[in-house]
C-alpha positions in Angstrom: -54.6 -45.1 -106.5 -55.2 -43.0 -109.4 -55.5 -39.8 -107.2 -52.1 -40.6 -106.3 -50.9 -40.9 -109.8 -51.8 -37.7 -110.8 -50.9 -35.2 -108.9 -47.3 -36.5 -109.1 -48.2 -36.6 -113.4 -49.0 -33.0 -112.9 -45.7 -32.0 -110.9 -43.9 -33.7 -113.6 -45.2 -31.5 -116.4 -45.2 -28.6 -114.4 -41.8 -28.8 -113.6 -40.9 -29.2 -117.6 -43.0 -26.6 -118.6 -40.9 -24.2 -116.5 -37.8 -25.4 -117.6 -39.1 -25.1 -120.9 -40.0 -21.5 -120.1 -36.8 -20.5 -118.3 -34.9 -22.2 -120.8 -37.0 -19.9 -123.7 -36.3 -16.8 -121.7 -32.3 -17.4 -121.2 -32.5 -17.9 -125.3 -34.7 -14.8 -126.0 -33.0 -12.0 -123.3 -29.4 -13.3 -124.1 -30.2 -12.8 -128.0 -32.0 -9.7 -127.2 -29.5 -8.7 -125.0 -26.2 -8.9 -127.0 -27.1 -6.2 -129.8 -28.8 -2.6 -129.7 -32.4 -2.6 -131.5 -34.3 -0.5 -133.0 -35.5 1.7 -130.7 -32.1 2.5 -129.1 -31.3 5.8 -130.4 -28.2 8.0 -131.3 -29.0 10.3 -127.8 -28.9 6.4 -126.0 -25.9 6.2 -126.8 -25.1 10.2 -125.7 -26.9 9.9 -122.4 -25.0 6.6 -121.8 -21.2 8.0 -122.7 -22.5 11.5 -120.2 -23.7 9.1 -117.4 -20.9 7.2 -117.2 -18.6 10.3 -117.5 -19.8 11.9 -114.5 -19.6 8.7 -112.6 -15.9 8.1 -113.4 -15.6 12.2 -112.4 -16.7 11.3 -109.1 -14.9 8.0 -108.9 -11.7 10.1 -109.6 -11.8 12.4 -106.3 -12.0 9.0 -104.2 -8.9 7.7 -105.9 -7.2 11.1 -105.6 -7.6 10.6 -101.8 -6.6 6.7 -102.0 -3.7 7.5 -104.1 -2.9 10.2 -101.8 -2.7 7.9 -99.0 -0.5 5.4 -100.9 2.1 7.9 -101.2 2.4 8.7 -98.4 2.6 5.5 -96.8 5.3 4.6 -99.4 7.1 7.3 -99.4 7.4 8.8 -96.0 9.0 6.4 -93.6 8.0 8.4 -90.4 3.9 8.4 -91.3 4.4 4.6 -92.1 6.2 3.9 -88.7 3.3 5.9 -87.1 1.0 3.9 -88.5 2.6 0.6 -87.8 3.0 1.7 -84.0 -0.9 2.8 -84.1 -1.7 -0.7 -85.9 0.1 -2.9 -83.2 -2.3 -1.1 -80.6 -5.3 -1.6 -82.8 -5.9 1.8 -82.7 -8.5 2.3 -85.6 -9.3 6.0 -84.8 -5.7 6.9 -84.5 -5.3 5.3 -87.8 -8.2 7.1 -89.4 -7.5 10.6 -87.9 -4.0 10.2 -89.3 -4.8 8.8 -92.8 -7.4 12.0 -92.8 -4.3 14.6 -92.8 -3.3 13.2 -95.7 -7.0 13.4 -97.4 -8.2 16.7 -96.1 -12.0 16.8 -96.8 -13.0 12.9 -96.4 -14.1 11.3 -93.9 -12.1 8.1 -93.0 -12.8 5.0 -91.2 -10.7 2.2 -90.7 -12.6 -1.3 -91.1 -9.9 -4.1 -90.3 -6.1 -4.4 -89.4 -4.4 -7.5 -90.7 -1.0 -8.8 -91.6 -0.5 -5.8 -92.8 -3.6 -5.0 -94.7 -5.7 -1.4 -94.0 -9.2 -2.0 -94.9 -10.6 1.7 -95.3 -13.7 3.5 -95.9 -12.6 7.2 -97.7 -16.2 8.9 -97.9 -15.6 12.2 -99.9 -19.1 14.6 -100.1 -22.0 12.1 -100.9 -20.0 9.1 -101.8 -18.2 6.1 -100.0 -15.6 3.7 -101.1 -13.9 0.8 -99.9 -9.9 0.6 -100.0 -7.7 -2.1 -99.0 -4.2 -1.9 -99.3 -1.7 -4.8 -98.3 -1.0 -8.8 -98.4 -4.3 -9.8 -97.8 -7.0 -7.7 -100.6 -9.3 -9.6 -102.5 -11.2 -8.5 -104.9 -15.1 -9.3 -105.5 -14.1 -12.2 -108.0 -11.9 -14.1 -105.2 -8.6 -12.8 -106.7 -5.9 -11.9 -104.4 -4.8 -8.1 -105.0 -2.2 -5.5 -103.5 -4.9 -2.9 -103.3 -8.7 -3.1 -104.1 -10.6 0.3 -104.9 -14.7 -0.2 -105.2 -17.5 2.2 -104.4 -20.4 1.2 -102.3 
């Protein structure tokens, strides 16, 4: 009977010791966490500001070409009925090979037709994003959207 007792003594203090050890960790990385320290330097905060610069350069050319594809669907009433026609017949590489004369220099793949929502995939030199444009977008945090623009 007491070789019974104590293994399940033991599981009880192991499990509070790591509580007590996660719960020491979330307090120590989210103080740590919320404030530069010491050893961050002024070039940190350089290389951080140039990273993110030339990320947000290359995010630009992929919203160039989903921009350019938004006008064009809004503006010009013959691409849009072409598209709609290509849609009804599910025609994903008539969609794509269209949706490409607008944004010469990507590669374009259509994901999903649905009420009308285009989920697309513009890849433009190295990089890929994900663009949905209609009724049914949602974003990563659940919230319904007109358009969602990520990169993958």
């Amino acid at each position: 009977m007491t070789n019974r007792l104590r293994p399940i003594q033991m599981k009880r203090v192991s499990k509070a010791s790591v509580a007590a050890l996660m719960l020491t960790l979330v307090v120590f990385a989210g103080g740590t966490a919320l404030r530069a320290d010491s050893r961050d330097t002024i070039d940190d905060v350089i290389r951080v500001g140039r990273d993110a610069r030339a990320g947000l350069t290359e995010f630009e050319a992929g919203l160039r070409q989903a921009q350019a594809i938004s006008a064009r669907l809004a503006q010009d009433r013959a691409f849009a009925t072409s598209i709609l026609e290509l849609a009804k017949k599910d025609d994903k590489a008539g969609i794509a090979n269209k949706l490409t004369t607008v944004a010469p220099g990507s590669q374009i793949t259509v994901k999903a037709i649905r009420d009308f929502t285009l989920d697309i995939t513009i890849c433009s030199k190295s990089i890929c994003y994900e663009l949905c444009m209609g009724d049914d977008c949602r974003h990563p945090s659940g919230a319904k959207s007109p358009v969602v623009f990520s990169q993958f």
